[in-house]
C-alpha positions as CSV (number, residue, x, y, z in Angstrom):
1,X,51.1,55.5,3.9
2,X,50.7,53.7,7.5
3,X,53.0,54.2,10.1
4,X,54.4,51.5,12.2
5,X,53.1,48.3,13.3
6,X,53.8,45.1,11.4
7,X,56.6,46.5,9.3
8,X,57.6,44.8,6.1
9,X,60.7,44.8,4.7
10,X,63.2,43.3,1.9
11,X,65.9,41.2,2.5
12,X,68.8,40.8,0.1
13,X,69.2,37.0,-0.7
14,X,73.0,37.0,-1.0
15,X,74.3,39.2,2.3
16,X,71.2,39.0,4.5
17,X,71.1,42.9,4.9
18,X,67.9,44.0,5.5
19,X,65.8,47.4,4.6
20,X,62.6,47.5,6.7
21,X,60.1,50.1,5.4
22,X,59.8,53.1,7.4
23,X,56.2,53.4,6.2
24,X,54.6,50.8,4.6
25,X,53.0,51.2,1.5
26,X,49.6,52.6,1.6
27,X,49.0,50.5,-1.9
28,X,50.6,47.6,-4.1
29,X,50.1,47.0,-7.4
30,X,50.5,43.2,-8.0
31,X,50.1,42.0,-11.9
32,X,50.3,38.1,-13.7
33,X,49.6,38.0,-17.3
34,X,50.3,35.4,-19.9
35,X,51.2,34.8,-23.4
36,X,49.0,33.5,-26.3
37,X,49.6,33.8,-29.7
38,X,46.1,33.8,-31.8
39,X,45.6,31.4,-34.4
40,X,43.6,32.6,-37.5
41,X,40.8,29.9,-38.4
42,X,39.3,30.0,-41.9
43,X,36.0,30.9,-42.1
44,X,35.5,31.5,-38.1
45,X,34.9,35.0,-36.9
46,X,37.1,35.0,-33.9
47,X,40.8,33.5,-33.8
48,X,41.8,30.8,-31.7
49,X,43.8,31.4,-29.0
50,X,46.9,28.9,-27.8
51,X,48.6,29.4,-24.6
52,X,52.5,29.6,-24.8
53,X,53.9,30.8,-21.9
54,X,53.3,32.8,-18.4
55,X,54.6,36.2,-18.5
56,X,55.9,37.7,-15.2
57,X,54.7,38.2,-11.7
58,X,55.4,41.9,-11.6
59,X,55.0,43.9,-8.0
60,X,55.2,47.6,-7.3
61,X,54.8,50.1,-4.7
62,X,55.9,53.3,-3.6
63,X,57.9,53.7,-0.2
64,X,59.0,56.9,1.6
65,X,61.4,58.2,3.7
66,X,61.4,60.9,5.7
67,X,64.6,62.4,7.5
68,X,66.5,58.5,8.8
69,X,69.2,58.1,6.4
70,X,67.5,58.8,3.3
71,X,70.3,58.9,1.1
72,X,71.5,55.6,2.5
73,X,68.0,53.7,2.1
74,X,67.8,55.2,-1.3
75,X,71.1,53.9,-2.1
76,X,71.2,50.0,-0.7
77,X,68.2,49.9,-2.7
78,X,69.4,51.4,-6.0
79,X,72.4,48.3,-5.2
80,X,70.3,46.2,-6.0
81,X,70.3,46.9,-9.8
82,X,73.9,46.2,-10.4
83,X,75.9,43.0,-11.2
84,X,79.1,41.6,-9.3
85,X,81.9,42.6,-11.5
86,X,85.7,40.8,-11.0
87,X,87.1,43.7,-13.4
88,X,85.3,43.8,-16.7
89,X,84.3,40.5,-16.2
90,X,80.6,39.5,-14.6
91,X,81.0,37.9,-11.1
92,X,77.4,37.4,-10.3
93,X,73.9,38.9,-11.9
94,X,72.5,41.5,-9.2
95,X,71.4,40.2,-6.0
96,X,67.6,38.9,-5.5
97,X,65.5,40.1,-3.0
98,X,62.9,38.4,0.0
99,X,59.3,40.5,0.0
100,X,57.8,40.5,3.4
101,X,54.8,42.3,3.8
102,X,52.5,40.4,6.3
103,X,50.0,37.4,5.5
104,X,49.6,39.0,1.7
105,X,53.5,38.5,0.7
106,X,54.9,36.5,3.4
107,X,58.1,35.8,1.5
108,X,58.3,35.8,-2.0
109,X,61.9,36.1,-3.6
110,X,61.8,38.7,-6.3
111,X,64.7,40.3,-8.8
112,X,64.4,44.3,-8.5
113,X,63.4,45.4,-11.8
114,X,63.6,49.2,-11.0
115,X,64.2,52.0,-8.8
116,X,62.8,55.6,-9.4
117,X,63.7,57.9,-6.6
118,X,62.8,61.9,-6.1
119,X,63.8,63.4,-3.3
120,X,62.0,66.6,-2.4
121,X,61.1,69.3,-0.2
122,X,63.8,68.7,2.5
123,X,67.7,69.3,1.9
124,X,70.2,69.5,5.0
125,X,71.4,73.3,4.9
126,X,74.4,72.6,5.5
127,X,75.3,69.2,3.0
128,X,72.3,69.5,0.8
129,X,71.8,66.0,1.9
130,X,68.2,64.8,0.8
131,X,65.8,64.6,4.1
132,X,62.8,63.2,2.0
133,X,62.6,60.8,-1.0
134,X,59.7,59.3,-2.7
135,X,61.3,55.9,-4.2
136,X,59.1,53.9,-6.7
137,X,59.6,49.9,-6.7
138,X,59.2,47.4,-9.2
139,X,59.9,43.8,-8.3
140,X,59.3,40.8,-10.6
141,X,58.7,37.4,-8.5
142,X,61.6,34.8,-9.0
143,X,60.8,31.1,-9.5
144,X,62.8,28.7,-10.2
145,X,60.1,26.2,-11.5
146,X,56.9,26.2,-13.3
147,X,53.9,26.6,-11.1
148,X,50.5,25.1,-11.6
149,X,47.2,26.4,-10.7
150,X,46.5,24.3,-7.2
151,X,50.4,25.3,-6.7
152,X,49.0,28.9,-6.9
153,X,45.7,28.5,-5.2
154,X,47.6,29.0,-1.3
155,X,44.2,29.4,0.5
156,X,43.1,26.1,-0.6
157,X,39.3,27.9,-0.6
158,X,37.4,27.9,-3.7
159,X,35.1,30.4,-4.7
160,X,32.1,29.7,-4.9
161,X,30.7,29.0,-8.6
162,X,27.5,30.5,-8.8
């Protein structure tokens, strides 16, 4: 966990509020697969393989907060996992959320898949009041069109192909 500096931050799509990181995240997990479905060949020993689909851009890290309004951090955040309701009937899916974490995510719009809080160690005597959280963070990237792979490739470097 690094302490200030650059701070990222997330940035809710629909309202504009804004949660910047007390600490940044000391690591991020960011994973891309795809979907295939093999095809069996007679007669060959391995199947052939036919792409169908990309499967999600999924992001996660783990921030912490330490005494500044823990329970309200931990709470705009958990917000972002709920629907707009007009009664019982759906107003709007939950909000989406802008990434920002330096040159490596400079803004990348994201759905929050999940929130995992534990708050430890520190309670306020008096409230019981959480004065430390731990608070897991899994964001799947949001596009709104296919991408290709030069679309992808943002450094515009190749490797090199020896």
């Amino acid at each position: 966990m690094t302490s200030k500096g650059l701070v990222a931050y997330l940035v809710d799509t629909e309202n504009r509020e804004r949660l910047e990181f007390q600490y940044n995240p000391s690591e991020i997990v960011d994973t891309k697969s795809n979907h295939y479905t093999d095809i069996a060949v007679p007669g060959i020993s391995h199947p052939r393989h036919q792409y169908i689909a990309g499967g999600v851009r999924r992001i996660t890290f783990t921030l912490f907060f330490f005494k500044e309004d823990v329970k309200r951090k931990v709470a705009w955040l958990q917000s972002l996992l709920y629907p707009e309701h007009s009664g019982t009937v759906l107003k709007a899916p939950p909000h989406r959320v802008i990434f920002i974490f330096g040159e490596l995510y400079p803004e990348i719009t994201c759905i929050v898949r999940s929130v995992k809080a534990r708050y430890f160690n520190l309670f306020d005597q008096q409230t019981l009041a959480p004065q430390q959280a731990e608070v897991d963070i899994v964001l799947d990237e949001f596009v709104e069109e296919s991408m290709n792979h030069q679309l992808n490739n943002l450094s515009g470097h190749r490797l090199s192909s020896h």
